[in-house]
HTML snippet that shows the backbone in 3Dmol.js (N, CA, C, O; Angstrom):
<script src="https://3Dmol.org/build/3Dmol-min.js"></script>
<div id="view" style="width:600px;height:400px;position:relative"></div>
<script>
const pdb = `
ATOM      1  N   UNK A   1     -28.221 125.764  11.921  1.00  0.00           N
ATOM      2  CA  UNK A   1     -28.931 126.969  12.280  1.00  0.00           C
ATOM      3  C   UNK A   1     -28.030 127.794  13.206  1.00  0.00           C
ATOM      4  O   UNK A   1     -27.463 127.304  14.182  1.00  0.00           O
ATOM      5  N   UNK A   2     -27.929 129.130  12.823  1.00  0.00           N
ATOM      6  CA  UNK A   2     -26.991 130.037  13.725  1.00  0.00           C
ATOM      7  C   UNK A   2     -27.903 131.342  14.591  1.00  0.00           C
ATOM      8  O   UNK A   2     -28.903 131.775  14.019  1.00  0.00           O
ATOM      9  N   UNK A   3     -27.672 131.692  15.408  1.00  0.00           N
ATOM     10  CA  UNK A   3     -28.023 132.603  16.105  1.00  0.00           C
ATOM     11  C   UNK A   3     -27.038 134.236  15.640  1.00  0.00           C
ATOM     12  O   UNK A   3     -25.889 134.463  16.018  1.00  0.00           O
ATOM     13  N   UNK A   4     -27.994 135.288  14.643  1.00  0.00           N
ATOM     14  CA  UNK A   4     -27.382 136.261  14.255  1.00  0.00           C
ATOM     15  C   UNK A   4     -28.226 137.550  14.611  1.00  0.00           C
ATOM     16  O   UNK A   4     -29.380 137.545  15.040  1.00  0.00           O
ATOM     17  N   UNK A   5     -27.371 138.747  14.335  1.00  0.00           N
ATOM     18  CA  UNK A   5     -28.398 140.021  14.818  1.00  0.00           C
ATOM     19  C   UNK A   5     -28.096 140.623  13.513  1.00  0.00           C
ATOM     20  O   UNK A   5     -26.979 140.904  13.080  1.00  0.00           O
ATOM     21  N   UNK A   6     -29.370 140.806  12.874  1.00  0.00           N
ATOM     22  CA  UNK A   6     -29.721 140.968  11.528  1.00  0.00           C
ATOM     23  C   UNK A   6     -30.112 142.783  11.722  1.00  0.00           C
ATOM     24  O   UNK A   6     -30.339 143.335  12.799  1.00  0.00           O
ATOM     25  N   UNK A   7     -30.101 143.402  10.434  1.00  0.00           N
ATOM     26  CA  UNK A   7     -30.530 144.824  10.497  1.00  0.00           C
ATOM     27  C   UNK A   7     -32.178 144.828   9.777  1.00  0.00           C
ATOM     28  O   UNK A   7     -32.454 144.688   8.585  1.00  0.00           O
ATOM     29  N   UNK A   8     -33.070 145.025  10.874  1.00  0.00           N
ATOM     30  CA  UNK A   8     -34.859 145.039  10.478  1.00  0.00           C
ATOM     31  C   UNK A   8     -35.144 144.885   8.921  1.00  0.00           C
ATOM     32  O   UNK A   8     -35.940 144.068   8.458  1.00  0.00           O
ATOM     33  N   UNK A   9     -34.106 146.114   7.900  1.00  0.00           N
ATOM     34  CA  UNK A   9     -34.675 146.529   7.164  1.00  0.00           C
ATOM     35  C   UNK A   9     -33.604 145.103   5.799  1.00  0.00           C
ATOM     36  O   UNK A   9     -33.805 144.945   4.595  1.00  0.00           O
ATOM     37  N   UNK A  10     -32.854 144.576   6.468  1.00  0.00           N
ATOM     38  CA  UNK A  10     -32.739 143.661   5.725  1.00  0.00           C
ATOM     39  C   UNK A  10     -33.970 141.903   5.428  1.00  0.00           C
ATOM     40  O   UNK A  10     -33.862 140.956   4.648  1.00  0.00           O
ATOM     41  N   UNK A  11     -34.751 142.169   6.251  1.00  0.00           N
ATOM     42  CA  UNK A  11     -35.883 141.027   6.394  1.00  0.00           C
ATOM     43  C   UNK A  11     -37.017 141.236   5.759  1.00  0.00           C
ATOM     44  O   UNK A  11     -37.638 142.270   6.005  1.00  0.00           O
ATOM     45  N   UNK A  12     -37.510 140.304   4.823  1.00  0.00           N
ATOM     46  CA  UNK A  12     -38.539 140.788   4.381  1.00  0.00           C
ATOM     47  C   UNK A  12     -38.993 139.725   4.240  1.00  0.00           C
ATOM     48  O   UNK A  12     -38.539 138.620   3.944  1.00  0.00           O
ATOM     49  N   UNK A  13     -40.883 140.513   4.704  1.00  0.00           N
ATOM     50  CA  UNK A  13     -41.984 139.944   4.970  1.00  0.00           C
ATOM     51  C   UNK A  13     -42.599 139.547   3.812  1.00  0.00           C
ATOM     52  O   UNK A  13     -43.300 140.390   3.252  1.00  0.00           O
ATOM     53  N   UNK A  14     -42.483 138.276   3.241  1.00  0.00           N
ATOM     54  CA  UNK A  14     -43.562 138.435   2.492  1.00  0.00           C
ATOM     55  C   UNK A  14     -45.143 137.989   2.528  1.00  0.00           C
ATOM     56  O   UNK A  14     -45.854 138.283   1.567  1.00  0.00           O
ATOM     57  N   UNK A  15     -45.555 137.444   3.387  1.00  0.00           N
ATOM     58  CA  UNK A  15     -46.717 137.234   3.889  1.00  0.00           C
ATOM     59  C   UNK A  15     -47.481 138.659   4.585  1.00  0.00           C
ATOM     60  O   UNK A  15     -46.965 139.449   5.375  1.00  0.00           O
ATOM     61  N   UNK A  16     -48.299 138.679   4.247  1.00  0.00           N
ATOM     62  CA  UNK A  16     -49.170 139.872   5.088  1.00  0.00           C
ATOM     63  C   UNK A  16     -49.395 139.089   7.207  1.00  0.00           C
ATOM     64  O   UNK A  16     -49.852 138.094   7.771  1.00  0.00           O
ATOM     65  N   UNK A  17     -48.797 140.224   7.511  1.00  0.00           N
ATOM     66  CA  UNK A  17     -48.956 139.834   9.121  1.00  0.00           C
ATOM     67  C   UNK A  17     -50.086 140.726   9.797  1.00  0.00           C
ATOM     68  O   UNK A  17     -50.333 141.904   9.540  1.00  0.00           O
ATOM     69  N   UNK A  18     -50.726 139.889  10.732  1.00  0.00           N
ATOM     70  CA  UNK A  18     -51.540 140.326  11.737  1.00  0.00           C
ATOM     71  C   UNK A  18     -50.937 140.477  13.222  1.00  0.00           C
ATOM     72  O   UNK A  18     -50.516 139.543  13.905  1.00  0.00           O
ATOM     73  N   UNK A  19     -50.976 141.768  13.570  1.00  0.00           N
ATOM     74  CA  UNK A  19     -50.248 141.579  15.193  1.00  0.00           C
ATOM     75  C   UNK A  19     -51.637 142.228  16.013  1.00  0.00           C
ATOM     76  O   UNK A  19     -52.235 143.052  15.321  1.00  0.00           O
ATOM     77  N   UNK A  20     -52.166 142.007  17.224  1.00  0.00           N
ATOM     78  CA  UNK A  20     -52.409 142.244  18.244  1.00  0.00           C
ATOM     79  C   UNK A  20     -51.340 143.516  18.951  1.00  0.00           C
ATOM     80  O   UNK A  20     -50.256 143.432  19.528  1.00  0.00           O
ATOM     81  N   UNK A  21     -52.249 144.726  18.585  1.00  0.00           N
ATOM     82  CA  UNK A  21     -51.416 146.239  19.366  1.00  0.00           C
ATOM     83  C   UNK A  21     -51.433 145.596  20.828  1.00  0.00           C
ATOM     84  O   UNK A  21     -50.310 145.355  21.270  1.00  0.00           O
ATOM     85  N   UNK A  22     -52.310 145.336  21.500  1.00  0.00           N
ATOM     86  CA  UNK A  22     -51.870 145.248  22.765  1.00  0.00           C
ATOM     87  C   UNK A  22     -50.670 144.460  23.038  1.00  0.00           C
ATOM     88  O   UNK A  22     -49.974 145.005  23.895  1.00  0.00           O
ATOM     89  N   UNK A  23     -50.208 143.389  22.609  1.00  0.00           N
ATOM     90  CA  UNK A  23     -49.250 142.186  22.641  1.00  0.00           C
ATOM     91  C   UNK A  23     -47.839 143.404  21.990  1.00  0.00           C
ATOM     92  O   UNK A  23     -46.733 143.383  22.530  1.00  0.00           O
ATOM     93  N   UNK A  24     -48.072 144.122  21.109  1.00  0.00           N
ATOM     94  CA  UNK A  24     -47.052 144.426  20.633  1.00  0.00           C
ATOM     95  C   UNK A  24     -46.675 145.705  21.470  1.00  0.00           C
ATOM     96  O   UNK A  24     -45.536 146.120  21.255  1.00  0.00           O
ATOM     97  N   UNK A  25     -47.330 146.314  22.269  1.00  0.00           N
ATOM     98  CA  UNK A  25     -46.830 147.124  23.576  1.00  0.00           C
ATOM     99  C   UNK A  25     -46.262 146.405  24.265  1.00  0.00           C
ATOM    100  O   UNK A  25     -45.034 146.447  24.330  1.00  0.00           O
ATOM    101  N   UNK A  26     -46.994 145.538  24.977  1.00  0.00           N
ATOM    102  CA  UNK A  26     -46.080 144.377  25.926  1.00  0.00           C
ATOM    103  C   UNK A  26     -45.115 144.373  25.744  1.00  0.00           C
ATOM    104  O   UNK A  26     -44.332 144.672  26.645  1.00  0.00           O
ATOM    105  N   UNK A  27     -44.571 143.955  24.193  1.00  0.00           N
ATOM    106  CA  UNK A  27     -43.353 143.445  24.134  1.00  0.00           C
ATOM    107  C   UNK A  27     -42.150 144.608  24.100  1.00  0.00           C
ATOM    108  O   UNK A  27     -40.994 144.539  24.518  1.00  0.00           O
ATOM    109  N   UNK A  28     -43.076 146.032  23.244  1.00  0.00           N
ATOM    110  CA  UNK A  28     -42.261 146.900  23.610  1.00  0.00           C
ATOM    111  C   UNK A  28     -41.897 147.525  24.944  1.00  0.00           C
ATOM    112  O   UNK A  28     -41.231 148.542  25.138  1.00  0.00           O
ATOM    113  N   UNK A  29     -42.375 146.846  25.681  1.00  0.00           N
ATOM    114  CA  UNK A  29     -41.890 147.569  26.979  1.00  0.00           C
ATOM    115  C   UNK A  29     -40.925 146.455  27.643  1.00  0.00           C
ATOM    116  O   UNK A  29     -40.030 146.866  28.382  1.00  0.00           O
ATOM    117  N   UNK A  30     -41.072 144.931  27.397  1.00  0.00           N
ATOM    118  CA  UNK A  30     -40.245 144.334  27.629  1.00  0.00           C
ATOM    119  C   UNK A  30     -38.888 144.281  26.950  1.00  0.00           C
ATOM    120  O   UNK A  30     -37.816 143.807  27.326  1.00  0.00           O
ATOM    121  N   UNK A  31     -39.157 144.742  26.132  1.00  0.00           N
ATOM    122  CA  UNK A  31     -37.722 144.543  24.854  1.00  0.00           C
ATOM    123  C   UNK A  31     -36.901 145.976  25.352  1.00  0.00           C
ATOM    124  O   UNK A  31     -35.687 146.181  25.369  1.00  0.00           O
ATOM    125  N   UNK A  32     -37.821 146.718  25.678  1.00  0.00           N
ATOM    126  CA  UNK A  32     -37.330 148.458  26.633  1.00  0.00           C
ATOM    127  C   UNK A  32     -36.615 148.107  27.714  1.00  0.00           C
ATOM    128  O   UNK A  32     -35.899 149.038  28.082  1.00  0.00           O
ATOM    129  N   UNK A  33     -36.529 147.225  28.313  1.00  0.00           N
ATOM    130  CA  UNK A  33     -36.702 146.802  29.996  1.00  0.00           C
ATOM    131  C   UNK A  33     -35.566 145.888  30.044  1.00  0.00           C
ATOM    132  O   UNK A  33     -34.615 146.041  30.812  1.00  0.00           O
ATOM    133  N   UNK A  34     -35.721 144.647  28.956  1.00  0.00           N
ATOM    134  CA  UNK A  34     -34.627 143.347  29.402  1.00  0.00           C
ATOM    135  C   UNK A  34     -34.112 143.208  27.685  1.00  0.00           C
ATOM    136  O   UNK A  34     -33.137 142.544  27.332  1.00  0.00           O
ATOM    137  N   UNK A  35     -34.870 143.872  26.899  1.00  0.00           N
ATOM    138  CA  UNK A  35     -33.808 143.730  25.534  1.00  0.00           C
ATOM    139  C   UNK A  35     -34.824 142.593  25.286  1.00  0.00           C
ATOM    140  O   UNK A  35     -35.712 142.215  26.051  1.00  0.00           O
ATOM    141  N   UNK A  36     -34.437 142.022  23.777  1.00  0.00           N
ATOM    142  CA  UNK A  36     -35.098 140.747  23.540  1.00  0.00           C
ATOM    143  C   UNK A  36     -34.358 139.685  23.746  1.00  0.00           C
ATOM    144  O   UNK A  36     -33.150 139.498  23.608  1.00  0.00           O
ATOM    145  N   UNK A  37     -35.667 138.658  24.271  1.00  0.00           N
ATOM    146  CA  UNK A  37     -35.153 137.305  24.789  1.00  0.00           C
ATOM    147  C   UNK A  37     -35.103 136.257  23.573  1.00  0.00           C
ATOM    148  O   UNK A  37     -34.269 135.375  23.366  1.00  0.00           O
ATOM    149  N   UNK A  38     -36.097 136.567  22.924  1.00  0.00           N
ATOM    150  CA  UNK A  38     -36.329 135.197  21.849  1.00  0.00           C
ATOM    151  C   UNK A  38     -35.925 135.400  20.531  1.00  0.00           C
ATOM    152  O   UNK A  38     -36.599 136.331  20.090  1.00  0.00           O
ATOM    153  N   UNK A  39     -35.145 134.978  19.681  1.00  0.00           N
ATOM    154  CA  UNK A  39     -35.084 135.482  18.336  1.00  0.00           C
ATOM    155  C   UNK A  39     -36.298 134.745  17.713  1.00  0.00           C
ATOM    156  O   UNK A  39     -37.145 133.927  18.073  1.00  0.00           O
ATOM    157  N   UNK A  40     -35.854 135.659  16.248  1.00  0.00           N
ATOM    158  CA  UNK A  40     -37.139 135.324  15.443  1.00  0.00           C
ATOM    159  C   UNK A  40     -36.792 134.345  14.299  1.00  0.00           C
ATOM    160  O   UNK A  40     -35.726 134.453  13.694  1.00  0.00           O
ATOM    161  N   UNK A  41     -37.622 133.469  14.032  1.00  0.00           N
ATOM    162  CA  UNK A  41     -36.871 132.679  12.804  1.00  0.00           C
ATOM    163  C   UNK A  41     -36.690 133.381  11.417  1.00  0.00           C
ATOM    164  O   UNK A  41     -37.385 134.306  10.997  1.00  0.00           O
ATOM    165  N   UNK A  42     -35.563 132.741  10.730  1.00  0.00           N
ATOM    166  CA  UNK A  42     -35.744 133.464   9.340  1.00  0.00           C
ATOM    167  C   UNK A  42     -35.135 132.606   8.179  1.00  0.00           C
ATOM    168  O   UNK A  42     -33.962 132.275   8.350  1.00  0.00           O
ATOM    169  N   UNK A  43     -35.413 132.419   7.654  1.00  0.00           N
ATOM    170  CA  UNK A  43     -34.994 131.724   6.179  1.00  0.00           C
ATOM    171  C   UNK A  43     -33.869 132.730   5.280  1.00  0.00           C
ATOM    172  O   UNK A  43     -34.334 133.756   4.784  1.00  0.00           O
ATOM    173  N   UNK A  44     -32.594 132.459   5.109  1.00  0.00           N
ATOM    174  CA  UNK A  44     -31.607 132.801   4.314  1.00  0.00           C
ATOM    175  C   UNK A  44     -31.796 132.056   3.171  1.00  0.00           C
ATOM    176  O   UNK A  44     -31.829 130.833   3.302  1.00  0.00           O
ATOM    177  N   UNK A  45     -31.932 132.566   2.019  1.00  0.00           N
ATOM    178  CA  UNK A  45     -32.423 132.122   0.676  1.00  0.00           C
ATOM    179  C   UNK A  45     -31.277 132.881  -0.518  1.00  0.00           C
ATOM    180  O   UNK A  45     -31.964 133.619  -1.225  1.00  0.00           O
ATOM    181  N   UNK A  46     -30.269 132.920  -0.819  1.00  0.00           N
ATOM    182  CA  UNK A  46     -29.117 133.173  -2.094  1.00  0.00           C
ATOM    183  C   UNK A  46     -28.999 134.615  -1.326  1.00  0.00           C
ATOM    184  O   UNK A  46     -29.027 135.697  -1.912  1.00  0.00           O
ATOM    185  N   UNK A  47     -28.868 134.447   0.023  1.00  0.00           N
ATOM    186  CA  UNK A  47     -27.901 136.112   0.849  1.00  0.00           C
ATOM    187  C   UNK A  47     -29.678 136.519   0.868  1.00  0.00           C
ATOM    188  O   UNK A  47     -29.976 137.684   1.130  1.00  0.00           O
ATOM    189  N   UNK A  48     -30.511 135.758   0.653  1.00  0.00           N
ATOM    190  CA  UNK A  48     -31.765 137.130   1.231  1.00  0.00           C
ATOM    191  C   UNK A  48     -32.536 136.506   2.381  1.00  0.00           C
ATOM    192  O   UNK A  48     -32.658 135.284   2.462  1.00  0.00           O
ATOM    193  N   UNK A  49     -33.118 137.438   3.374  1.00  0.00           N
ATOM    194  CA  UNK A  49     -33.303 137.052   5.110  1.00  0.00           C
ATOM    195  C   UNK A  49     -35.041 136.932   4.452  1.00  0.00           C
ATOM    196  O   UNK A  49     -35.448 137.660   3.547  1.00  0.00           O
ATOM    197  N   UNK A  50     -35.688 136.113   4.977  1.00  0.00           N
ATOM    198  CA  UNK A  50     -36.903 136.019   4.805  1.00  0.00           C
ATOM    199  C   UNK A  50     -37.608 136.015   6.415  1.00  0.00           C
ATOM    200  O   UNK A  50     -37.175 135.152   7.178  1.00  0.00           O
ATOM    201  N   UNK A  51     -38.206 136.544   6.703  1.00  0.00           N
ATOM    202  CA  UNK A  51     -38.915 136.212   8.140  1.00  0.00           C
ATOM    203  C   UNK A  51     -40.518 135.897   7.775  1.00  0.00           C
ATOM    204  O   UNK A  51     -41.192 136.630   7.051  1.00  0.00           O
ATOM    205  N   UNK A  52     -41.092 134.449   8.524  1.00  0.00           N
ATOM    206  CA  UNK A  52     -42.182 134.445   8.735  1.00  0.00           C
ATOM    207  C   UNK A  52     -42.922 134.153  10.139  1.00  0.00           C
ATOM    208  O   UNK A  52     -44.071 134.062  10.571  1.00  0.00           O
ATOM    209  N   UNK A  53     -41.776 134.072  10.534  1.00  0.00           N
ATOM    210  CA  UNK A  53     -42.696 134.115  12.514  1.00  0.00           C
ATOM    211  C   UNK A  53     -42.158 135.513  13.063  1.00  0.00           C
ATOM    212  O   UNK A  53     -41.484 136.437  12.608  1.00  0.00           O
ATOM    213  N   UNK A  54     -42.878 135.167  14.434  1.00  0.00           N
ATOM    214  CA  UNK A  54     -41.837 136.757  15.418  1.00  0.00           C
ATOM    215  C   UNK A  54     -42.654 138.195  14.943  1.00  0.00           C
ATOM    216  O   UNK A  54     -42.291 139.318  15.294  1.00  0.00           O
ATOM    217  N   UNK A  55     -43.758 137.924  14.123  1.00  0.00           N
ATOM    218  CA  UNK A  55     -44.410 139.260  13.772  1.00  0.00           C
ATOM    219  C   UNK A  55     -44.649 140.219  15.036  1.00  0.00           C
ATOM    220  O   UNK A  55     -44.504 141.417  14.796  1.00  0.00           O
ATOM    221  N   UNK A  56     -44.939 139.921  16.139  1.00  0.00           N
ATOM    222  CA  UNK A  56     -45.069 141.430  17.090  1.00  0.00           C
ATOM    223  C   UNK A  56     -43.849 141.347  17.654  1.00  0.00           C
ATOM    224  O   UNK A  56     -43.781 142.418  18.258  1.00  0.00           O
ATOM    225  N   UNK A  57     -42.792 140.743  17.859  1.00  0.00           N
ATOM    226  CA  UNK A  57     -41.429 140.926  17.870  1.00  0.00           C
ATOM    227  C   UNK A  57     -40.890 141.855  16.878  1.00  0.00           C
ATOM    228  O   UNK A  57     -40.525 142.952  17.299  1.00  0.00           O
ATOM    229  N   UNK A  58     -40.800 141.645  15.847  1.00  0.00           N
ATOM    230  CA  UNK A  58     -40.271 142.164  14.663  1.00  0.00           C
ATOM    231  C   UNK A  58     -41.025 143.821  14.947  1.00  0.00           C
ATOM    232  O   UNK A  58     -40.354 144.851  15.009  1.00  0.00           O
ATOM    233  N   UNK A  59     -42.411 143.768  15.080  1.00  0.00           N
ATOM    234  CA  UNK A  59     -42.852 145.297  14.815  1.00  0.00           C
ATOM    235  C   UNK A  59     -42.700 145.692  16.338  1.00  0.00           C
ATOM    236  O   UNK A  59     -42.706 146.919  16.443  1.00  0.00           O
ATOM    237  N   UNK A  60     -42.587 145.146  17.365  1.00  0.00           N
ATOM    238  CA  UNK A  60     -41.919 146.344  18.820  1.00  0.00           C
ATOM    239  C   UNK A  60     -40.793 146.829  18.255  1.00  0.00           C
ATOM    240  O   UNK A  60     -40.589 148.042  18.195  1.00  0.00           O
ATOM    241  N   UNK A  61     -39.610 145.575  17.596  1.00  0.00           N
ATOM    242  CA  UNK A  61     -38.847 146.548  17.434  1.00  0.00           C
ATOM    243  C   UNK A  61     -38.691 147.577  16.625  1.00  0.00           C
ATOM    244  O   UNK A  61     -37.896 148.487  16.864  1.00  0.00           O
ATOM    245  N   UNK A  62     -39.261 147.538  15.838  1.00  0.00           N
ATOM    246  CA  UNK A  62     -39.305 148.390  13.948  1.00  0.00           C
ATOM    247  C   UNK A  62     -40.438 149.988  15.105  1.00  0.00           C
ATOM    248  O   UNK A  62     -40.323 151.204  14.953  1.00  0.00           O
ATOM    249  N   UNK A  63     -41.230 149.346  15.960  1.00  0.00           N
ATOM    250  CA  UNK A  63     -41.449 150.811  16.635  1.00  0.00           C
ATOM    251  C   UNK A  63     -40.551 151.515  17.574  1.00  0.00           C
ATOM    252  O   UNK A  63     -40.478 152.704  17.884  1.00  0.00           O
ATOM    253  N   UNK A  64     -39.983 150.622  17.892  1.00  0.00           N
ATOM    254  CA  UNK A  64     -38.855 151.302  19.003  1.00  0.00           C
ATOM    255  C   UNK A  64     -37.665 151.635  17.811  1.00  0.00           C
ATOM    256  O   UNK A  64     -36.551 151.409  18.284  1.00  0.00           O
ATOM    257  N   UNK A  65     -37.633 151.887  17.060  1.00  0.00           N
ATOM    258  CA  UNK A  65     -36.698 151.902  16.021  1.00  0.00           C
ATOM    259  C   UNK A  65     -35.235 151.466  16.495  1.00  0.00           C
ATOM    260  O   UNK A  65     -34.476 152.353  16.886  1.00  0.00           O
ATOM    261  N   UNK A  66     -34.851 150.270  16.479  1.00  0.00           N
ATOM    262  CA  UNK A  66     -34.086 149.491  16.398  1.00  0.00           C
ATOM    263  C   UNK A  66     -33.854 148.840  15.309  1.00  0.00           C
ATOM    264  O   UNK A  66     -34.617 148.188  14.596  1.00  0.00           O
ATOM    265  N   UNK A  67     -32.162 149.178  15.180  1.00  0.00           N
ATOM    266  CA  UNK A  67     -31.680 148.904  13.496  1.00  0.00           C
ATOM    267  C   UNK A  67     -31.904 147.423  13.463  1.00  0.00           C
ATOM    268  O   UNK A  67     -32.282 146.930  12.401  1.00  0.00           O
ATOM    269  N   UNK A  68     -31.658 146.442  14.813  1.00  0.00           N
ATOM    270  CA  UNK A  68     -30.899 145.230  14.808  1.00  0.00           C
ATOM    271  C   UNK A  68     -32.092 144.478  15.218  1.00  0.00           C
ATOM    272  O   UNK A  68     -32.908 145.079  15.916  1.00  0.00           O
ATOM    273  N   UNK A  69     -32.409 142.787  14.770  1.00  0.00           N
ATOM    274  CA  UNK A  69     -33.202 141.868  15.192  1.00  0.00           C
ATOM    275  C   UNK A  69     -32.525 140.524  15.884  1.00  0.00           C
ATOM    276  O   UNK A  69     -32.501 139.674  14.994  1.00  0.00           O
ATOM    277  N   UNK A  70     -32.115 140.125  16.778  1.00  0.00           N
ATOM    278  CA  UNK A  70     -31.778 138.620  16.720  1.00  0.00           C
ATOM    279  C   UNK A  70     -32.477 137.473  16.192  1.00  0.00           C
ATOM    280  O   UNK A  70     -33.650 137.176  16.419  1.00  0.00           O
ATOM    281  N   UNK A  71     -31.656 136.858  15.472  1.00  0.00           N
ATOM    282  CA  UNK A  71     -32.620 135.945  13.810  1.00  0.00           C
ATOM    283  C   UNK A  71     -32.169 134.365  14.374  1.00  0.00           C
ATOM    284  O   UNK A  71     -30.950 134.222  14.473  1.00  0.00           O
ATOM    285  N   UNK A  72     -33.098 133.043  14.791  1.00  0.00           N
ATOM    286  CA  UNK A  72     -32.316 131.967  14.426  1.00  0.00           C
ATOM    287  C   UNK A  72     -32.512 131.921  13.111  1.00  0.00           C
ATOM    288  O   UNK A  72     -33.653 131.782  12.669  1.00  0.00           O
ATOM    289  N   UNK A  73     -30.981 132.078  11.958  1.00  0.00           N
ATOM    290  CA  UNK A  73     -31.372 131.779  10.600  1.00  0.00           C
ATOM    291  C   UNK A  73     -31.135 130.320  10.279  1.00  0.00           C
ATOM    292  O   UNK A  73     -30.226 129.801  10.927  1.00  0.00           O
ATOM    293  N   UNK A  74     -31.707 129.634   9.496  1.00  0.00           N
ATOM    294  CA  UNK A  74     -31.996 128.564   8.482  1.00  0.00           C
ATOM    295  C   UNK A  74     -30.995 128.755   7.033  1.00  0.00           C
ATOM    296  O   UNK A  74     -31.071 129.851   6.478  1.00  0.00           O
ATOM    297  N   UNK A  75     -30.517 128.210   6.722  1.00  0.00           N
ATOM    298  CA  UNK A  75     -30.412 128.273   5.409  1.00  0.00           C
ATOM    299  C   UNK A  75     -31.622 127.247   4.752  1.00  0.00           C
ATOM    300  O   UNK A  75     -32.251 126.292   5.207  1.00  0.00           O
ATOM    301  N   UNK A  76     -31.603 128.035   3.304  1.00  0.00           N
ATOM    302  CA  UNK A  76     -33.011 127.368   2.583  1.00  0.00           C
ATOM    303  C   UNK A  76     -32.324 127.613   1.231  1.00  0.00           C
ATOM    304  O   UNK A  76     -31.415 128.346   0.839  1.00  0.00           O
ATOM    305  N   UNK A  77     -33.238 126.581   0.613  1.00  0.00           N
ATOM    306  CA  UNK A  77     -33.458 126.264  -1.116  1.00  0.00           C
ATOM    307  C   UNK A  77     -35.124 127.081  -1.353  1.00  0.00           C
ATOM    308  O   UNK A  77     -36.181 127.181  -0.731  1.00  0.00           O
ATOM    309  N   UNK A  78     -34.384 127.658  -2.981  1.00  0.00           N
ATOM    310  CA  UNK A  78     -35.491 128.294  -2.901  1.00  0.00           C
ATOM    311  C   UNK A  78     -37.360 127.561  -3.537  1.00  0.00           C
ATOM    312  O   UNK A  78     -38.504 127.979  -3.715  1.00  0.00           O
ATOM    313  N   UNK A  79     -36.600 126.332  -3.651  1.00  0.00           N
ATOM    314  CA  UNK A  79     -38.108 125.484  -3.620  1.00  0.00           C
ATOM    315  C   UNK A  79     -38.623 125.337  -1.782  1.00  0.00           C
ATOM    316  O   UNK A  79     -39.712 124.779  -1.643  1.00  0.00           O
ATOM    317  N   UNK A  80     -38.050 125.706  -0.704  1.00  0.00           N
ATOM    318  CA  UNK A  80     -38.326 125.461   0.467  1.00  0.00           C
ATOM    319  C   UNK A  80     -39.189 127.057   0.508  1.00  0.00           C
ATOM    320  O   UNK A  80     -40.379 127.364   0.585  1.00  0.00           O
ATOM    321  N   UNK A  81     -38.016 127.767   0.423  1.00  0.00           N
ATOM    322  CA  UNK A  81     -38.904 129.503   0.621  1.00  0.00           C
ATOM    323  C   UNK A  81     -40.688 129.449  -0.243  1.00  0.00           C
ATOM    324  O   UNK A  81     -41.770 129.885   0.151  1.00  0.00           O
ATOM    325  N   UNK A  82     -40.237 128.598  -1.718  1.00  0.00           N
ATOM    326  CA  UNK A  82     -41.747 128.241  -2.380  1.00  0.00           C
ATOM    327  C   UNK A  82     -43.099 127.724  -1.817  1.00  0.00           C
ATOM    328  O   UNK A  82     -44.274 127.884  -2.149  1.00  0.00           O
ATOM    329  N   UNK A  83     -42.395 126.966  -0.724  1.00  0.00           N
ATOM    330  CA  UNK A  83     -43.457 125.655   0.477  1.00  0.00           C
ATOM    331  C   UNK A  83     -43.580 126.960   1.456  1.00  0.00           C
ATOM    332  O   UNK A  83     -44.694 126.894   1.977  1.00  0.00           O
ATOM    333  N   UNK A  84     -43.065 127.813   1.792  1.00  0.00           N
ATOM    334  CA  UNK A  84     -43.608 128.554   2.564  1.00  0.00           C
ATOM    335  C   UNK A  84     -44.340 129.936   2.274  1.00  0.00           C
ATOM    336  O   UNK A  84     -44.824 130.635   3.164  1.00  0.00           O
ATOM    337  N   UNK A  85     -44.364 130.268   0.813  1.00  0.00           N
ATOM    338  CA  UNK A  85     -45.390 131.123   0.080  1.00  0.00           C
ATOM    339  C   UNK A  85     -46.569 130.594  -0.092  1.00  0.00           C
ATOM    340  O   UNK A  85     -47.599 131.268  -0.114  1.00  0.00           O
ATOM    341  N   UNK A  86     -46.517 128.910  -0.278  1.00  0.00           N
ATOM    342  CA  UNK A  86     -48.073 128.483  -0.614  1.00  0.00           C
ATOM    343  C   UNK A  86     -49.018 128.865   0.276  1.00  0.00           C
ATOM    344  O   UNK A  86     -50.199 128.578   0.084  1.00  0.00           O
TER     345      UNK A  86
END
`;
const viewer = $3Dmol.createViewer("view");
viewer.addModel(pdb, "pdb");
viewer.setStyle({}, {cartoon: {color: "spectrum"}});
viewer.zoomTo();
viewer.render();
</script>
């Protein structure tokens, strides 16, 4: 697992996410303030970024429009990315 800074619009969600607006101000004002602390996980699947945690992470930054995410990525098989669609 590597620690990378990925571009937002390369990650894709495929699960429908629920965020809490209030939580996702928070964070935009912290991510405003000290930058982000935590990356978000993501599954690398044949060169494609999959994210399924970090959802009000991911959208402070996508509102603060920030090109870049810090990702711990995974590499994955795509019967693993499958276990995480079920």
């Amino acid at each position: 697992m590597q620690i990378m800074e990925l571009p937002l619009a390369q990650i894709r969600r495929p699960l429908p996410r629920r965020t809490d607006p209030a939580k996702v101000r928070q964070l935009m004002a912290s991510i405003s303030t000290i930058g982000q602390q935590e990356p978000i996980e993501v599954l690398e699947v044949n060169g494609q970024y999959y994210g399924f945690s970090g959802c009000h992470r991911y959208e402070a930054l996508q509102r603060l429009e920030r090109p870049t995410i810090r990702c711990r990525v995974r590499r994955a098989t795509p019967e693993v990315l499958r276990l995480h669609l079920a």
